[in-house]
One Martini backbone bead per residue (centre of mass of N, CA, C, O) as a GRO file, in nm:
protein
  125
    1UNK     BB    1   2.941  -0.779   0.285
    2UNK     BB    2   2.943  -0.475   0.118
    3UNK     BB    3   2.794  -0.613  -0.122
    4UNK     BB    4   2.547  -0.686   0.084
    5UNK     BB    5   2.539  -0.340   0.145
    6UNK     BB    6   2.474  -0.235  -0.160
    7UNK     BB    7   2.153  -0.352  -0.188
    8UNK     BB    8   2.066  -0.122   0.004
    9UNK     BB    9   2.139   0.171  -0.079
   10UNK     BB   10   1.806   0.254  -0.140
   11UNK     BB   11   1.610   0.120   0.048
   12UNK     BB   12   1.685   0.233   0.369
   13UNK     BB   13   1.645   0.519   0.320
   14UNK     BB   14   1.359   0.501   0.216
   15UNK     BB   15   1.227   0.345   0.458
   16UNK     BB   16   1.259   0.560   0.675
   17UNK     BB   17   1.129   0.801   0.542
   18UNK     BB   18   0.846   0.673   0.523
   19UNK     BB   19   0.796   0.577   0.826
   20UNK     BB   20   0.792   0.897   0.920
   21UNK     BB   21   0.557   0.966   0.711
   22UNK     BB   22   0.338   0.732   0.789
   23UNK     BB   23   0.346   0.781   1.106
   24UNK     BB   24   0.232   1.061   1.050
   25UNK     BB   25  -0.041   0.989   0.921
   26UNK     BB   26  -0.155   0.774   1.136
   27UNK     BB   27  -0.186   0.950   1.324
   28UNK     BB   28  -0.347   1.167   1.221
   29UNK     BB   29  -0.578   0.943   1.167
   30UNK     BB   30  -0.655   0.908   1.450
   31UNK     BB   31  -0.715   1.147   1.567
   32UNK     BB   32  -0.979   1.174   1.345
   33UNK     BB   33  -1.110   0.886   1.335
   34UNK     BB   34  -0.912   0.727   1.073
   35UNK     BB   35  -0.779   0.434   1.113
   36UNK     BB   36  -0.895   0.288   0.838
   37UNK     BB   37  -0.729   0.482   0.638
   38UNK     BB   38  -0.471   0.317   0.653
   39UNK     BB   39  -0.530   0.080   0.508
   40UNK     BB   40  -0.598   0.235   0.211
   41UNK     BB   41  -0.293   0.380   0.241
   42UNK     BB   42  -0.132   0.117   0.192
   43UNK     BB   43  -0.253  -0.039  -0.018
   44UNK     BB   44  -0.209   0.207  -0.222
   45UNK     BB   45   0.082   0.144  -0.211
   46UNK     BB   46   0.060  -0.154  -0.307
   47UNK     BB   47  -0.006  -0.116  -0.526
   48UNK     BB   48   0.210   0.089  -0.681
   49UNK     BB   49   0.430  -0.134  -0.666
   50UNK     BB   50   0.348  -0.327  -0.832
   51UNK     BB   51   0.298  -0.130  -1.117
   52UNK     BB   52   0.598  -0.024  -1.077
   53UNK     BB   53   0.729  -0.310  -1.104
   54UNK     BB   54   0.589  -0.431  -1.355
   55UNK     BB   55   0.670  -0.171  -1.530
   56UNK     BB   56   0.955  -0.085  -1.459
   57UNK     BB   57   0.940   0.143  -1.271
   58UNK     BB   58   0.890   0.382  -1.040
   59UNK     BB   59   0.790   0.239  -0.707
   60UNK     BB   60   0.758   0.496  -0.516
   61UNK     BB   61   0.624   0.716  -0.684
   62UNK     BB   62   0.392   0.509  -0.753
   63UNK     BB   63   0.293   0.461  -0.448
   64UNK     BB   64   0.261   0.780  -0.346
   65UNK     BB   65   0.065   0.834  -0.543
   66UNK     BB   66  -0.151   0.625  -0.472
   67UNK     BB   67  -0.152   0.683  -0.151
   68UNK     BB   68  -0.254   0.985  -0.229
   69UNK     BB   69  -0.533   0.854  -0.379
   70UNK     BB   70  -0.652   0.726  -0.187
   71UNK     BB   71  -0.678   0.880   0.034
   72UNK     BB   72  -0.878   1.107  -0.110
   73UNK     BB   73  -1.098   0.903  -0.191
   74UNK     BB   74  -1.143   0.766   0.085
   75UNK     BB   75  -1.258   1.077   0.178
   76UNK     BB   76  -1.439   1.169  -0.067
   77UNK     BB   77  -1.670   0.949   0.014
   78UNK     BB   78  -1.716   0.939   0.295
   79UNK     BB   79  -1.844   1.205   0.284
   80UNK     BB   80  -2.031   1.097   0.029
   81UNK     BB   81  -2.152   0.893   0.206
   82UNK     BB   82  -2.395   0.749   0.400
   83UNK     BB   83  -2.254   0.567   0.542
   84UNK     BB   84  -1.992   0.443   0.746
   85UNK     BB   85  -1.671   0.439   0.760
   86UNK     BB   86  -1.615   0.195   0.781
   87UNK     BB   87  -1.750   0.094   0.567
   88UNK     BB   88  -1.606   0.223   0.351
   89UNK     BB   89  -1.299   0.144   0.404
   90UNK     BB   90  -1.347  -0.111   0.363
   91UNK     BB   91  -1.462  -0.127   0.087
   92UNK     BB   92  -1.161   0.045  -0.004
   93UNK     BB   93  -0.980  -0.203   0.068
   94UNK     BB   94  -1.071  -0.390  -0.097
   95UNK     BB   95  -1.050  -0.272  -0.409
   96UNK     BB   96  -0.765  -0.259  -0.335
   97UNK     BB   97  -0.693  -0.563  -0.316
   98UNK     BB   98  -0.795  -0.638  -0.576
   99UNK     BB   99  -0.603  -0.480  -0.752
  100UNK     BB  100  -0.381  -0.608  -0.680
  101UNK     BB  101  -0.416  -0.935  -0.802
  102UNK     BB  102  -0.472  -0.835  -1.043
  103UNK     BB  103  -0.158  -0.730  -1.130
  104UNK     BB  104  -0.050  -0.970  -1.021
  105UNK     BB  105  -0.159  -1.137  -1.276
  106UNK     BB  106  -0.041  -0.971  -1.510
  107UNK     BB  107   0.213  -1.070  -1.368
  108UNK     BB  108   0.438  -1.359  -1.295
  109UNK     BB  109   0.616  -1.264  -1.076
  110UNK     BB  110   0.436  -1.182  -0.917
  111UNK     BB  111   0.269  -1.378  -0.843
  112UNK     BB  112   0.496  -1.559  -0.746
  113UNK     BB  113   0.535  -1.341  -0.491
  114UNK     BB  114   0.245  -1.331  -0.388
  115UNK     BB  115   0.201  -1.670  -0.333
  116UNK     BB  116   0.451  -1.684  -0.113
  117UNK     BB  117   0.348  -1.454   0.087
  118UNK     BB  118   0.059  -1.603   0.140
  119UNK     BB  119   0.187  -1.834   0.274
  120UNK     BB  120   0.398  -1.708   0.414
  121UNK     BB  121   0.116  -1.608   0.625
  122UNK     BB  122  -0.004  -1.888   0.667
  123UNK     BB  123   0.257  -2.012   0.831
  124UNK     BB  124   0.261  -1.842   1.036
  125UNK     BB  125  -0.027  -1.851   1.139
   0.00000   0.00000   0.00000
């Protein structure tokens, strides 16, 4: 029993931690009326995972720095589109969707970690 919760000895802390900072950004994005911002910013941590993990790097560092690119990229388009921001926010939620499935194909363990995500939330359905 002791030994399968060795396997979570640094995932606990670190999901917790994330938890409490993704909450408070959540938080800031709702009150600015920019609620569609927050799919932006998971989707780029998202990619960051991904990649971090394909790469064999640390998926952590590279998540929090990829959903810091994504919050500032698509806080600066927003701001510089005519478009409407949830139009905008939408659009840059697609292209971080897209660029996920995109590494997850590069990467053939990913591929099938990410097909049978897939499957088993269509099955949740």
């Amino acid at each position: 029993m002791l030994e399968l919760l060795s396997l979570y000895r640094w995932t606990i802390p670190t999901g917790a931690c994330f938890a409490v900072i993704l909450s408070l950004l959540g938080i800031h994005l709702s009150a600015r009326g920019k609620s569609l911002q927050s799919f932006c910013v998971t989707q780029g941590a998202m990619v960051g995972v991904l990649l971090g993990t394909g790469l064999d790097l640390w998926p952590t560092l590279i998540a929090l720095i990829s959903a810091t690119v994504a919050f500032y990229g698509s806080d600066w388009i927003s701001k510089h589109a005519d478009a409407d921001k949830s139009t905008v926010f939408g659009a840059f939620f697609i292209g971080l969707l897209t660029l996920s499935y995109f590494i997850s194909v590069l990467f053939s363990t990913l591929e099938m970690h990410m097909a049978s995500v897939f499957f088993g939330d269509v099955a949740t359905l």
